[in-house]
N, C-alpha and C positions, 0 to 999 in steps of 0.2 A: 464461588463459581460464577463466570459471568453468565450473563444473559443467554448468549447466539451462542454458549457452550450447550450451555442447559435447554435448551431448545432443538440443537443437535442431540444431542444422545437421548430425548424424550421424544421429540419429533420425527425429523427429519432423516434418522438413520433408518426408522423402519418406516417410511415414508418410501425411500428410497429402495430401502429390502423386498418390498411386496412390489413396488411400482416393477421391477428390473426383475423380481423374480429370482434372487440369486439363489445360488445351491448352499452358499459359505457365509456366514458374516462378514468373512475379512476380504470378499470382494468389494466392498460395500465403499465407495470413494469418499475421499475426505479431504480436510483442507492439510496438508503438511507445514506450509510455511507461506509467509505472506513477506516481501521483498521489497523496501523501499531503497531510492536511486535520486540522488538529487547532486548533480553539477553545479560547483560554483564558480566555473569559469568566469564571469563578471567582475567576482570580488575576493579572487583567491588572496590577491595580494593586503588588502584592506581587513588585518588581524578582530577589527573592532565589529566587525558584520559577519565575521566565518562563527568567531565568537559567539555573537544575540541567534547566530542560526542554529549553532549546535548544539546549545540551551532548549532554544524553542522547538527544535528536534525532540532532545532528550523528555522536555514536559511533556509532547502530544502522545510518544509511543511510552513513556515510563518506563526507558531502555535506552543504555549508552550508545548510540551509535561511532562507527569509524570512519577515520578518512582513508579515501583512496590516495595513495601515491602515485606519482607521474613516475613512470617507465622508463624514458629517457628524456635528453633536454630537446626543447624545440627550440630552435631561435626564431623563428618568425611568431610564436607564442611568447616569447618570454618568458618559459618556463623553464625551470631547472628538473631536471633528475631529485624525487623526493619531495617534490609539493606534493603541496596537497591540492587535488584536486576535483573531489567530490566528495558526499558525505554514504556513506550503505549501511543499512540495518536490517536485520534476519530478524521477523515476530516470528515465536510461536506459543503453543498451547496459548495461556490465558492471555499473556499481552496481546496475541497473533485477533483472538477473539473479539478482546476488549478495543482494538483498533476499529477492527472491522464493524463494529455496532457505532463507533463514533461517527468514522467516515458517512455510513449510509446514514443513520437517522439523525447526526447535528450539522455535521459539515456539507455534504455535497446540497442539501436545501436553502442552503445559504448564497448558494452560486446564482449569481443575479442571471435570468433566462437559463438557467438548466432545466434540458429535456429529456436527460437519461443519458447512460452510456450503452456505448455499442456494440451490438451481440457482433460483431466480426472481429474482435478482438482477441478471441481463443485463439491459441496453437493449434498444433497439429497432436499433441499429447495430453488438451483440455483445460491448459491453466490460462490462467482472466489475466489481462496486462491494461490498464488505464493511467490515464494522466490526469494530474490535478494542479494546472496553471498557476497557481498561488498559494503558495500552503497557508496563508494569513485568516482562511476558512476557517481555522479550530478555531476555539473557544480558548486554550491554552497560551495562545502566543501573549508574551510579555508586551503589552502596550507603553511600559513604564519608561522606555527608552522610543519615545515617541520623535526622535531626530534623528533615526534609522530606521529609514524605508524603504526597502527595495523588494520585488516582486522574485520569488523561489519556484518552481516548477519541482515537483515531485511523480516520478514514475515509480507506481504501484503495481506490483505482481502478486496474484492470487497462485502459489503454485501446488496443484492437488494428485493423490497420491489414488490408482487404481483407477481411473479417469480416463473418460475422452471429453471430444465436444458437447458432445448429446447429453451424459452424464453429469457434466461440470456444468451445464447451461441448465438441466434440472434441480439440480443441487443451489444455485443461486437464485431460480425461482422459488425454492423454496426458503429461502431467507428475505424474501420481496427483495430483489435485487430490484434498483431503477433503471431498468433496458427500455431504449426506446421504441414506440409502437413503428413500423416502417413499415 
């Protein structure tokens, strides 16, 4: 069991139970799935870097991810109908977990002047949505192909289940989220 598993079902769920007062257990909000999103419009065409990304994807979440295909062709893109043209991956339960404990305690302190992410980030239905300019922040990524470098952008969705704002912003200070003080 990871860590921010076992932390939630000893902690946090009756943390949350008593804070909210609920009448039910199963009102009780939780994380469903966590959604990674990364475009590679830059280097779709260049097999040898979609390659070292999908790799270094697959090491950080310890899960295959897919590509997106393009919809139809663009001509002033240069795209055909059936690229590929982004990477998606669905965590949940234990990967969904074991992500989310990397992200907060090894990677995002790595980010030279990070000062936290931003509570305006919620929806209107309570799920976290952040960005992370580089994914070269894991610890994972294969340095061994050191003559491929290029900068990845990753968007990150927290999406939670029985939630709002209020709830979902509770629920991640209980995990020490890094929200910045404003």
């Amino acid at each position: 069991m990871s860590y921010f598993m076992k932390i939630y079902k000893e902690k946090i769920f009756w943390d949350l139970y008593y804070h909210y007062s609920f009448k039910n257990i199963m009102q009780i909000p939780y994380i469903l799935k966590i959604n990674l999103n990364s475009c590679c419009g830059k280097f779709f065409f260049d097999k040898k870097k979609i390659n070292f990304f999908f790799i270094n994807i697959n090491n950080i979440c310890n899960q295959k991810p897919i590509f997106a295909k393009c919809k139809k062709s663009i001509s002033e893109f240069k795209i055909k109908k059936g690229d590929n043209i982004a990477i998606k991956l669905t965590l949940r339960k234990k990967n969904m977990y074991n992500f989310l404990y990397k992200v907060l305690n090894l990677s995002l302190p790595l980010i030279k002047g990070f000062e936290g992410l931003s509570k305006k980030s919620f929806d209107d239905f309570g799920n976290y949505n952040f960005g992370i300019k580089d994914y070269s922040i894991f610890p994972e990524i294969d340095s061994s192909l050191s003559d491929i470098n290029f900068n990845v952008g990753l968007s990150v969705s927290i999406i939670f289940k029985n939630s709002n704002i209020e709830k979902s912003f509770t629920f991640l200070n209980y995990l020490n989220f890094p929200f910045k003080d404003v």
